[in-house]
VOLUM-307183 format. One record per residue: x, y, z of N, C-alpha, C in turn. Coordinates in steps of 0.1 Angstrom, whole numbers, padded with zeros to 4 digits, always signed. Example, Ala and Ser with C-alpha at 12.3 -4.5 7.8 and 13.67 -1.06 7.14 Angstrom:
BEGIN
+0132-0057+0078+0123-0045+0078+0132-0033+0078 +0128-0022+0071+0137-0011+0071+0129+0000+0079 
This chain:
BEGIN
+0227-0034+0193+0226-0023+0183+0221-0029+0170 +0211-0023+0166+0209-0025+0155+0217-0025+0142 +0216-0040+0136+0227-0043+0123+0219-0036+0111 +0230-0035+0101+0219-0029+0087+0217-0047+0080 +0221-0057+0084+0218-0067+0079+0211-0076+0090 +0202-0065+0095+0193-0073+0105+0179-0081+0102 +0180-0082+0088+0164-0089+0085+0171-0096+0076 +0164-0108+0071+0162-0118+0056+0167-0126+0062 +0165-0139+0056+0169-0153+0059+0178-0157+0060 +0193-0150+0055+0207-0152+0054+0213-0149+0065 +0204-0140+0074+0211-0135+0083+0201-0136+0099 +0195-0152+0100+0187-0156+0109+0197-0159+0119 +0211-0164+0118+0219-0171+0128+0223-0161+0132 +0225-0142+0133+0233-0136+0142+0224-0135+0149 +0230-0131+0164+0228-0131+0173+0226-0115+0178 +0215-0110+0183+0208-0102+0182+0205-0091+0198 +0205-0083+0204+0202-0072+0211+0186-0072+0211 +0180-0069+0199+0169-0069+0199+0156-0072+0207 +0146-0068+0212+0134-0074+0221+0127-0076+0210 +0118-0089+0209+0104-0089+0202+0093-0085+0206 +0087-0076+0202+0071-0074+0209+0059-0072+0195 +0046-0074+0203+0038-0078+0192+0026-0068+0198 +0017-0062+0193+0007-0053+0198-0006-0062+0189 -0016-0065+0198-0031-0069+0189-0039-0069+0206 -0052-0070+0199-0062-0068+0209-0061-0075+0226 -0051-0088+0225-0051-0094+0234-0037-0084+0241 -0034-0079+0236-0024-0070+0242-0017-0063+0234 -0028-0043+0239-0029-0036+0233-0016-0027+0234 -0006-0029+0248+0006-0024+0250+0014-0027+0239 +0017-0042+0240+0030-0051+0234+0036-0051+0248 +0033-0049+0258+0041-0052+0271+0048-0063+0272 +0059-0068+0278+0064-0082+0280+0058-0088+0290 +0053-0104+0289+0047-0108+0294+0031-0103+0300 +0024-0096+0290+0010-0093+0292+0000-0096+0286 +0002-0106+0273-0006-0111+0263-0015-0122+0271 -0031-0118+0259-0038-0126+0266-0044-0130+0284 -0044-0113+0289-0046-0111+0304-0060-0106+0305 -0068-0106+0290-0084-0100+0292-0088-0112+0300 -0099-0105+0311-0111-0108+0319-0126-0110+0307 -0124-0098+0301-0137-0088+0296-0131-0087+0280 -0143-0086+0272-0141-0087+0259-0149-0090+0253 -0144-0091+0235-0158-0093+0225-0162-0107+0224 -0150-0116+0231-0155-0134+0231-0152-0137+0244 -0155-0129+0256-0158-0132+0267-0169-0146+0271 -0180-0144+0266-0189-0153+0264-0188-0167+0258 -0181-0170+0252-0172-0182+0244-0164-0187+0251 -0157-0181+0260-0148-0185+0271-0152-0188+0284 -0164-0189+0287-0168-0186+0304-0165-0197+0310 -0164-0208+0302-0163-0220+0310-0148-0223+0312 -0140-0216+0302-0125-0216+0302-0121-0209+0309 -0123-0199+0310-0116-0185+0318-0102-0176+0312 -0095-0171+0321-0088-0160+0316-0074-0169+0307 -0067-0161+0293-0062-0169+0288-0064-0174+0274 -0077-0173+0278-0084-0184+0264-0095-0178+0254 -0086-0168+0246-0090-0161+0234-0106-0155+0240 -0103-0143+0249-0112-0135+0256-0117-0123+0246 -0103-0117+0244-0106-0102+0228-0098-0107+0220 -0101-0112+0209-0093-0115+0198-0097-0102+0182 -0108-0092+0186-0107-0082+0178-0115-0070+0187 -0113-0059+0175-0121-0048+0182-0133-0047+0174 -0138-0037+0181-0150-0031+0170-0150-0015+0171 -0147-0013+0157-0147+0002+0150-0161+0006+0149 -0168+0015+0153-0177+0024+0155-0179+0031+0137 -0190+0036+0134-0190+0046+0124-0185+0059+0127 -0174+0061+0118-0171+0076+0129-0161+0077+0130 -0153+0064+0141-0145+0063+0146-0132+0062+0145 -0120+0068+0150-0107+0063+0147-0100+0056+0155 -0094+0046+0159-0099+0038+0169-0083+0039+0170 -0071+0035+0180-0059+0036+0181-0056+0020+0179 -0047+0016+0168-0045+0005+0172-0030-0001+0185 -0023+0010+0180-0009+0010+0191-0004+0019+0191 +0004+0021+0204+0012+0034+0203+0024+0026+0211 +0036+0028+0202+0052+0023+0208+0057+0033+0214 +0060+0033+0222+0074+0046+0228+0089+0038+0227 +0098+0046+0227+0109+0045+0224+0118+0046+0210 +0125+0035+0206+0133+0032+0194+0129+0012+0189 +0127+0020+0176+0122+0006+0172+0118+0001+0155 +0115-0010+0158+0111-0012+0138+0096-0020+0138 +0090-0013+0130+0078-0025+0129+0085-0034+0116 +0081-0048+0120+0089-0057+0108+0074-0063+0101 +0060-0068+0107+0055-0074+0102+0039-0066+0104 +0026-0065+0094+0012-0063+0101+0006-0069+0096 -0005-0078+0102-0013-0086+0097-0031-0081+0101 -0035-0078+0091-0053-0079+0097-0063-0080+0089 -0072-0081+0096-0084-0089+0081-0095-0084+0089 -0106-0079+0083-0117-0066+0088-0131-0073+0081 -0136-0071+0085-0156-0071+0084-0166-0063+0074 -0150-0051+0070-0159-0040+0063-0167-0043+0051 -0176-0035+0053-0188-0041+0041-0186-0030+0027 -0180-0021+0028-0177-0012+0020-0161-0007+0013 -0155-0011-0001-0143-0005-0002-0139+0005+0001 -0128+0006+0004-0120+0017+0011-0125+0025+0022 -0130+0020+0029-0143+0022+0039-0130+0027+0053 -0125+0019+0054-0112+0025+0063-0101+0026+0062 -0093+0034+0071-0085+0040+0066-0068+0046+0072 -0061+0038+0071-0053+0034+0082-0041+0044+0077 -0036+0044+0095-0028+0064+0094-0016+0055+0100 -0003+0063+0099+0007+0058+0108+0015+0071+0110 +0017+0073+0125+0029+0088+0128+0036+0085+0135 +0052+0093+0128+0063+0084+0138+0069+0098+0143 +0078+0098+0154+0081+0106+0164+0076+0117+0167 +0062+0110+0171+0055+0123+0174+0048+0136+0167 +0051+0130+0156+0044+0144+0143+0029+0141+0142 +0023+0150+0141+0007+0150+0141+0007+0152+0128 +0015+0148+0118+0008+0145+0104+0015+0131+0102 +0009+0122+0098+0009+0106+0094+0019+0107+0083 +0022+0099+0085+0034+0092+0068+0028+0083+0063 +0015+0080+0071+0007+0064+0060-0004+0071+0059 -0012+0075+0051-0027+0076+0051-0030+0073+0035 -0039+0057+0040-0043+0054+0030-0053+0047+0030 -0064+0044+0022-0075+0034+0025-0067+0017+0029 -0071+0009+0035-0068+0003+0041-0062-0011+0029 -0070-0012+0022-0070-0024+0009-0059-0018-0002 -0061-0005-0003-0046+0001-0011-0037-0004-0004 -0032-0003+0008-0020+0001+0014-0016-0016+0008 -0024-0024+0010-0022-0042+0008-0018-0042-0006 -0024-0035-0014-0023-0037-0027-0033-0047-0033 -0049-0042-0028-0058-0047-0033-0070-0038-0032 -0070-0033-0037-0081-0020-0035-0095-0027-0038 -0101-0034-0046-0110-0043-0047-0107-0053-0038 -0108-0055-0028-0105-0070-0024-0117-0077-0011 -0133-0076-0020-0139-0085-0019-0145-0097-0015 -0139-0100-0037-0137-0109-0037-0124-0112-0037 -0120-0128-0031-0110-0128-0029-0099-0131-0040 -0086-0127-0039-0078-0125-0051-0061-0131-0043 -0058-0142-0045-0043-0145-0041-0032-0136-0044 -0025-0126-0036-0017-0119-0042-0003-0124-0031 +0006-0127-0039+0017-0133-0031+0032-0128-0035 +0035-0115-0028+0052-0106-0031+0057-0110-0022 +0070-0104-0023+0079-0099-0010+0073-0094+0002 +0071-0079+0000+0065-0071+0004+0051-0070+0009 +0040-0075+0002+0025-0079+0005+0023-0092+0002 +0014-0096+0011+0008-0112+0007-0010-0108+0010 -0018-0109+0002-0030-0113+0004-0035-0124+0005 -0040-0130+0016-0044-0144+0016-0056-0148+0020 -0064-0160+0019-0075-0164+0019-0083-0160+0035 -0091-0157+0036-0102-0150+0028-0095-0139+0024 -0095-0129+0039-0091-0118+0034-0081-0112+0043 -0071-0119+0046-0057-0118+0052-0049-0108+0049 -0047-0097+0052-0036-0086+0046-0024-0085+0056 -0016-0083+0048+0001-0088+0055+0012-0080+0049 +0020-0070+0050+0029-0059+0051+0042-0069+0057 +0051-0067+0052+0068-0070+0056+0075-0057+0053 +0072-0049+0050+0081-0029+0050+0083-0029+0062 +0098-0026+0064+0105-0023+0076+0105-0004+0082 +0101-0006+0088+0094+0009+0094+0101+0014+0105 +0110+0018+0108+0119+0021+0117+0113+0036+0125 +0115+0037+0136+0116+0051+0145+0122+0050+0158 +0123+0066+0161+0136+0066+0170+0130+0072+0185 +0116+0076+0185+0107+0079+0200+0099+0074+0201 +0090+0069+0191+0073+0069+0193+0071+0065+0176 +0057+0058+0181+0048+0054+0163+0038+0053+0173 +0025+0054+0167+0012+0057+0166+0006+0049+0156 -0005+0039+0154-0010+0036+0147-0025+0038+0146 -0030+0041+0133-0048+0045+0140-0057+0037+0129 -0065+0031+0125-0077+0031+0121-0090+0040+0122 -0094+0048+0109-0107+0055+0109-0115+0045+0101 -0128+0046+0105-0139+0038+0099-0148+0049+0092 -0148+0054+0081-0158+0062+0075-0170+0055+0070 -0174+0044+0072-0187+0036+0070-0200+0043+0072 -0214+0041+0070-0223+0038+0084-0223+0030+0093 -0213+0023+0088-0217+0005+0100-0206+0000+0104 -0205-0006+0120-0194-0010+0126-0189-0019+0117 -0176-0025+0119-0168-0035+0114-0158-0038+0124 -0159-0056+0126-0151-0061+0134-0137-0059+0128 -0123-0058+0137-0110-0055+0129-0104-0064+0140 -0092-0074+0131-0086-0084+0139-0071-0084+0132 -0059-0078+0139-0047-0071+0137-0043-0077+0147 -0021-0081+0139-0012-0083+0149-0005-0072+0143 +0007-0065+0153+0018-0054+0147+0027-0059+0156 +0040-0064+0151+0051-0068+0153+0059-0063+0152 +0069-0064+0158+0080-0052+0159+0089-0057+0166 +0104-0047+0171+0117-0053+0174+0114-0036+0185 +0122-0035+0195+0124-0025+0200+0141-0026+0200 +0148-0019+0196+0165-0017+0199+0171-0005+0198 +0179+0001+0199+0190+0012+0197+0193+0013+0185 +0185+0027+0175+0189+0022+0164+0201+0037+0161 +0210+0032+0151+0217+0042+0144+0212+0056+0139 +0220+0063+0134+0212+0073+0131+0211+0075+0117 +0205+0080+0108+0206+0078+0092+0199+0068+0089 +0186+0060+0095+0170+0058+0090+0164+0060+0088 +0157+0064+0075+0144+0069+0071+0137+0065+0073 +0127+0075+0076+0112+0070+0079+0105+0064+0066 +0093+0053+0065+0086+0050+0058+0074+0053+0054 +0069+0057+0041+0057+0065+0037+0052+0060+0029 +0036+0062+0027+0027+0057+0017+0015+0064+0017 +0021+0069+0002+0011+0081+0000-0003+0079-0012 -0014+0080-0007-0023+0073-0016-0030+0090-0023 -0031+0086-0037-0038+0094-0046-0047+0088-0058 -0059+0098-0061-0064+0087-0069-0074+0104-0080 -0074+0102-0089-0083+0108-0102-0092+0103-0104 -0106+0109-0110-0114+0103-0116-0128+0112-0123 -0126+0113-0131-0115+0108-0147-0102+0119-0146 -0092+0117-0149-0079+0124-0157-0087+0129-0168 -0082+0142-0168-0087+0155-0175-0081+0150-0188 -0086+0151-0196-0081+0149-0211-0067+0155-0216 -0055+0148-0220-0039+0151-0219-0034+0155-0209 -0040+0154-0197-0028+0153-0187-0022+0140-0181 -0013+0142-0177-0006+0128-0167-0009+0130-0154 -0011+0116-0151-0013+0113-0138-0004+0111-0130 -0002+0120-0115+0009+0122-0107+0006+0111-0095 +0021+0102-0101+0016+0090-0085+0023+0096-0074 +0037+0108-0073+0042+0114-0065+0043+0125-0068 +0046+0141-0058+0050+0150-0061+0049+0157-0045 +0057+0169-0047+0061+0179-0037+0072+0169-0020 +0078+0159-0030+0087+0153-0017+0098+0157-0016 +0105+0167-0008+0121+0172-0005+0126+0167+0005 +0139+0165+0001+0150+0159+0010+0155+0147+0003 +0160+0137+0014+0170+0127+0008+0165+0112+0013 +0162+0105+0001+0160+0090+0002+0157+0082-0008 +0146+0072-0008+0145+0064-0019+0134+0057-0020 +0124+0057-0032+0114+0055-0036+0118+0039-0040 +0105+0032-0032+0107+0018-0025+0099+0010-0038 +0083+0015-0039+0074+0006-0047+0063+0019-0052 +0054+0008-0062+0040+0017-0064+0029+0003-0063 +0021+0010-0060+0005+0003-0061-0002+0009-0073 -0009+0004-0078-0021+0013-0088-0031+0002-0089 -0040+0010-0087-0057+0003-0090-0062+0011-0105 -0068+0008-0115-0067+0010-0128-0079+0012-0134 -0089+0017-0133-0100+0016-0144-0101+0020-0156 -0099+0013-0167-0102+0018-0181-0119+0026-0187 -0120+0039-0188-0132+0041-0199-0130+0041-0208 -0124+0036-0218-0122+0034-0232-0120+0016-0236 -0125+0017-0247-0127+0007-0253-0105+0003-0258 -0106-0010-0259-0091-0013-0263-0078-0010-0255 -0066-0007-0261-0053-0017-0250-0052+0002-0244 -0050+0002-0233-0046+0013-0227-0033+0014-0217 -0022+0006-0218-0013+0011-0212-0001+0014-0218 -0003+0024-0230+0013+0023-0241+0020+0039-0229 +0010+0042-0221+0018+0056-0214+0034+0051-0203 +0040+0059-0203+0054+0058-0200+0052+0063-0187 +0058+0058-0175+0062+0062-0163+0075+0069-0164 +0078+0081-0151+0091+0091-0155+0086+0093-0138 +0105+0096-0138+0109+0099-0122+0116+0113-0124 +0114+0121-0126+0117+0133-0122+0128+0133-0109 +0141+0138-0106+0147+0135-0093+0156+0145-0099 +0161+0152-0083+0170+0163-0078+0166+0174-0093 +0159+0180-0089+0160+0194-0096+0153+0192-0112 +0151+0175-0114+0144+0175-0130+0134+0184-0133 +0133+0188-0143+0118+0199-0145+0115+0195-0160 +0113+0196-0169+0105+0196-0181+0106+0176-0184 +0119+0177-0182+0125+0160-0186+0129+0151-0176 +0124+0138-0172+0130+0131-0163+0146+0124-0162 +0147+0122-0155+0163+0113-0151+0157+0098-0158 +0145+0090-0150+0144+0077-0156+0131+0078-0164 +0134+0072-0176+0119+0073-0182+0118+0056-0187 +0101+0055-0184+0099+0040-0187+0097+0042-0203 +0090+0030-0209+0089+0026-0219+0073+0024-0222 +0060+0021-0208+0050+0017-0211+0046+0009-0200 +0034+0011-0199+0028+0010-0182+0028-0004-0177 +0027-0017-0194+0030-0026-0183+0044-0034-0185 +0054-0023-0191+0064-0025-0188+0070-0023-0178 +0067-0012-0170+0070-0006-0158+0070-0020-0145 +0056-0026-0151+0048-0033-0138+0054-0046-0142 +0063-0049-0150+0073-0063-0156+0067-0075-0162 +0059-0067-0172+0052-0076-0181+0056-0072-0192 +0049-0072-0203+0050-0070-0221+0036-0071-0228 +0040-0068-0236+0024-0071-0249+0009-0070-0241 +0009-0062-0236-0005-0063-0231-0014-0069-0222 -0005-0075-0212-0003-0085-0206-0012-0099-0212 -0014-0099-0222-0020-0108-0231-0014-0125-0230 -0021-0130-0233-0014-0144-0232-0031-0150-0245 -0028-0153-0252-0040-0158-0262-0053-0157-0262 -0047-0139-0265-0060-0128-0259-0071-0131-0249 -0063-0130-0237-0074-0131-0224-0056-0121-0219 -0059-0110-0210-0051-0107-0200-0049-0117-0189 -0035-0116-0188-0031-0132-0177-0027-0126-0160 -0033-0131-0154-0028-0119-0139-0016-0128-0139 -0004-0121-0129+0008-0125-0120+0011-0122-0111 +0016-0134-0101+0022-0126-0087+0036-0129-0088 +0045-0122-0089+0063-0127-0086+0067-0120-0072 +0075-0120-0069+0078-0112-0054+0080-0095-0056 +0086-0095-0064+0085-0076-0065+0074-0071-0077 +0067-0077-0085+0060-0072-0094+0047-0083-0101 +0040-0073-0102+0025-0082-0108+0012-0077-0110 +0002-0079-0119-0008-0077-0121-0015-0088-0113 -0020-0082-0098-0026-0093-0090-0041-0096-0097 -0050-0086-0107-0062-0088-0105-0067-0084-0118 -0078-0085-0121-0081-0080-0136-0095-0085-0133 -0106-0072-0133-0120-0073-0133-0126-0070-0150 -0133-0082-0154-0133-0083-0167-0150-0077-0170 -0156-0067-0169-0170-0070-0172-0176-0069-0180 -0167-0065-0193-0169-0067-0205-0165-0072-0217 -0153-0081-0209-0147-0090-0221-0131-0081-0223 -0124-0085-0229-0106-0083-0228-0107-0069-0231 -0110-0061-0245-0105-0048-0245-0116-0041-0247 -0130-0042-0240-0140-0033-0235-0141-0026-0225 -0147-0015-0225-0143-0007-0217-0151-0008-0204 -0146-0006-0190-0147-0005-0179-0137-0016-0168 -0130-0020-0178-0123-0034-0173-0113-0025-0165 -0109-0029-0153-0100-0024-0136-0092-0035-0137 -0075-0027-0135-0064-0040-0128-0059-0034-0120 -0055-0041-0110-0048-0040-0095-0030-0044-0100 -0025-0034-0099-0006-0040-0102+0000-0032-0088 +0015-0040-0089+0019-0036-0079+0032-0034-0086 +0048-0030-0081+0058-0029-0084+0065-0024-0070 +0076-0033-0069+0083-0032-0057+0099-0029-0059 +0103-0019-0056+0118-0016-0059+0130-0022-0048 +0124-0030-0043+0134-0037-0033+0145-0041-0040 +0151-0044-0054+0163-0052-0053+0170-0036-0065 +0158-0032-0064+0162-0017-0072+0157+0000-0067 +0160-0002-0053+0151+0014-0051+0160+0027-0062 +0149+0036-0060+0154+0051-0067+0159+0056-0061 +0167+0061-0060+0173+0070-0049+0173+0085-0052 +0170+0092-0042+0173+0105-0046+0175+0112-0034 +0183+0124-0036+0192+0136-0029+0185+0149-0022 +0178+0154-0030+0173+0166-0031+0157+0162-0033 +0150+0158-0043+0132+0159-0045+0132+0148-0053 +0117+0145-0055+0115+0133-0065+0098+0139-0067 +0098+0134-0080+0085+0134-0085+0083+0123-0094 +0070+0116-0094+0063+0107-0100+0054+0106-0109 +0049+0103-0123+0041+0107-0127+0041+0096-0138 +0027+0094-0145+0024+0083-0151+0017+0086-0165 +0017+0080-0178+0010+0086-0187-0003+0080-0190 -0015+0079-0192-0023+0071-0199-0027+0075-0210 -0019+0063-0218-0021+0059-0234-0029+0056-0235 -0040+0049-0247-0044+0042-0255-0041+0044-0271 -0050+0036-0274-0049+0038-0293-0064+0040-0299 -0066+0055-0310-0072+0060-0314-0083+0046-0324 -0098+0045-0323-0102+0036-0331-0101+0037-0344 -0101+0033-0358-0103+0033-0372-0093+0038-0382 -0077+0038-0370-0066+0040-0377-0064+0026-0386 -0059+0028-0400-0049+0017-0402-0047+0005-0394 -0043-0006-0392-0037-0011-0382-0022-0009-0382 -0015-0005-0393-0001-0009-0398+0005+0005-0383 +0018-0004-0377+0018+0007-0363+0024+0015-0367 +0033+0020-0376+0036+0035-0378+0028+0044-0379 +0017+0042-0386+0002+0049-0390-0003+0050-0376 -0005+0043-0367-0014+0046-0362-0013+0056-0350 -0024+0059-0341-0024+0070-0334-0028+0071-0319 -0017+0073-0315-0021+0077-0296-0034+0081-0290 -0040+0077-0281-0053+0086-0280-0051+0087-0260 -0054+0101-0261-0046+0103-0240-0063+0098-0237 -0059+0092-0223-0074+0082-0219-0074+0092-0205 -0092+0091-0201-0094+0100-0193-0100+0088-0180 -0088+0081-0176-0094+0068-0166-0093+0070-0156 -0101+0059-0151-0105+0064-0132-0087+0057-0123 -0081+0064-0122-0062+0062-0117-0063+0064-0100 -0061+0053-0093-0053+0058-0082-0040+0050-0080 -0034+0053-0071-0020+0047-0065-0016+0050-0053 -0008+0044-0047-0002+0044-0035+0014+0043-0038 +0022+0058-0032+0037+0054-0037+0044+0052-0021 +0053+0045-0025+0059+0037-0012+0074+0042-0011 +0076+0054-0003+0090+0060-0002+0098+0062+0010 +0108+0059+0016+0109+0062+0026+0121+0076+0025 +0124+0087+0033+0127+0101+0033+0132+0099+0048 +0145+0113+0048+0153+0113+0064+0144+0124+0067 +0132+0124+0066+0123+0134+0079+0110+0130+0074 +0101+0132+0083+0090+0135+0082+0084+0144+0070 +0074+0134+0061+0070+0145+0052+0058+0151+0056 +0057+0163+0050+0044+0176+0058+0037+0178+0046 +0040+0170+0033+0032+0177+0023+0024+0165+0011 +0014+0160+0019+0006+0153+0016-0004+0156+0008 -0009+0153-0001-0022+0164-0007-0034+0154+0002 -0042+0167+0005-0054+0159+0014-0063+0144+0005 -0067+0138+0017-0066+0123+0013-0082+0127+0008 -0089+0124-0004-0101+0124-0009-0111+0118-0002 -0124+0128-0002-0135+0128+0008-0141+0109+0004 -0149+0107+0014-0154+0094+0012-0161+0091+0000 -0168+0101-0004-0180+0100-0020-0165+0096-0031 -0156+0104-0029-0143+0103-0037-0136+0091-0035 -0136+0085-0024-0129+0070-0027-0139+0061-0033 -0150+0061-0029-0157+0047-0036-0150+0040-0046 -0150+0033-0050-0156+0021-0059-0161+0013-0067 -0168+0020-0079-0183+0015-0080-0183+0007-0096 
């Protein structure tokens, strides 16, 4: 039976019910004992002299077009770990779904480099949490514990023109689990530009009972100077005009200070629940067009909520040719290119997703 103190390091010595199984190209089931049984494959040819055994399919190939299945589990179980690193020649080019007990609407749909918490990721950028690890080259690696109680489905769509090799492990436990697991979700949104004074919504329309885990945001500034004095607010159970939690300032939220400045150059960070992994500079510290990648993980702090939650974010800046003196000076609402990915898990299935933006709409550029 599954323990609620079934994962982390403290709790390696109990003794466990559990099956381990692992699903990747060499074995697409996760069957016991079937890994590495390909004849036939994409390094067939590399092997001839070796034979069966000896890294025959070690990836797939995604089609233009295509949604390719990466696994499908039956029964009760947890995904614990996912690891894959892809060929794509284009950001956000694919776009990874996940459906648990059988619902034909996904609880994951997100471009593939969001879901990592690297939406640029290129060039390569060390991002090293709890939660996500980005690693060299271009390694993406998930630890969110993902529980279901019939079935999960996992899929990759390739919206490209051009194939891309995809080279994925999904790991998982199969056991008897309890009842009172929420399912896990990751819901990706993105603006571009935010309409002049409004806020940008990293969540909304989620009912029922659970707890909001982390956020992702990928960040483009069009304005010139410091742009994160806007306040993050969680709206929960029935809030309407006023939130329950209200932040202080965007990269207070994300557990930094002052601009994330360090002797004016912005300083990236990776800690395990929070960080500015990335900061694309192409015009120098507070000119405009400069993009950060932050992450925030509520693992030693989730939100909890009963009834609904909403999320929503401000974008600040400061008006040019005020005074400097800061009581004088003046707010100015920024109309920047915002996406994010919010990471919540809920006791059902959620059905109310806003449709995931056409391909011209994810770019990049």
């Amino acid at each position: 039976m599954y323990h609620e103190m079934h994962h982390g390091a403290y709790n390696l010595c109990r003794l466990s019910g559990a099956k381990s199984r692992s699903i990747s190209p060499e074995n697409f089931t996760g069957e016991k004992g079937k890994g590495g049984m390909a004849t036939e494959g994409v390094s067939a040819r590399c092997a001839h002299e070796l034979g069966q055994g000896w890294k025959i399919n070690p990836f797939i190939i995604i089609q233009p077009g295509e949604v390719a299945v990466l696994g499908e589990i039956e029964g009760a179980g947890i995904i614990k770990h996912m690891w894959m690193t892809d060929e794509a020649k284009r950001s956000r080019s694919l776009i990874i779904r996940i459906y648990w007990d059988h619902s034909e609407v996904p609880s994951v749909e997100c471009p593939v480099g969001d879901f990592f918490a690297a939406a640029e990721y290129f060039t390569h950028q060390q991002l090293t949490s709890m939660m996500v690890c980005v690693n060299p080259k271009r390694a993406f690696n998930c630890y969110w514990e993902m529980p279901f109680y019939r079935h999960c489905r996992i899929t990759m769509e390739n919206t490209s023109p051009d194939p891309t090799n995809l080279y994925y492990q999904i790991d998982y436990i199969l056991d008897d689990l309890p009842q009172g697991l929420a399912y896990f979700h990751a819901q990706f949104r993105r603006v571009n530009p935010l309409p002049y004074k409004e806020v940008y919504t990293i969540l909304d329309n989620v009912h029922g009972k659970g707890q909001y885990v982390g956020t992702y945001m990928f960040w483009g500034v069009n304005n010139r100077g410091w742009w994160g004095e806007g306040e993050i607010k969680f709206y929960l159970d029935g809030d309407t005009d006023f939130p329950t939690i209200c932040g202080t300032g965007t990269e207070d939220y994300f557990c930094g200070s002052y601009n994330f400045d360090i002797g004016g150059a912005y300083r990236e960070y990776c800690t395990p629940y929070a960080g500015l992994a990335r900061v694309i500079r192409p015009d120098g510290l507070y000119e405009s067009q400069t993009r950060f990648s932050m992450y925030r993980w509520h693992v030693c702090d989730p939100i909890y909520f009963d009834e609904d939650i909403r999320v929503t974010i401000q974008a600040l800046g400061w008006r040019p040719g005020d005074e400097k003196s800061f009581p004088r000076r003046r707010y100015l609402p920024l109309q920047d290119d915002i996406s994010s990915v919010a990471f919540f898990y809920l006791d059902h299935v959620c059905e109310s997703f806003p449709p995931l933006p056409s391909k011209n709409d994810l770019e990049i550029n």
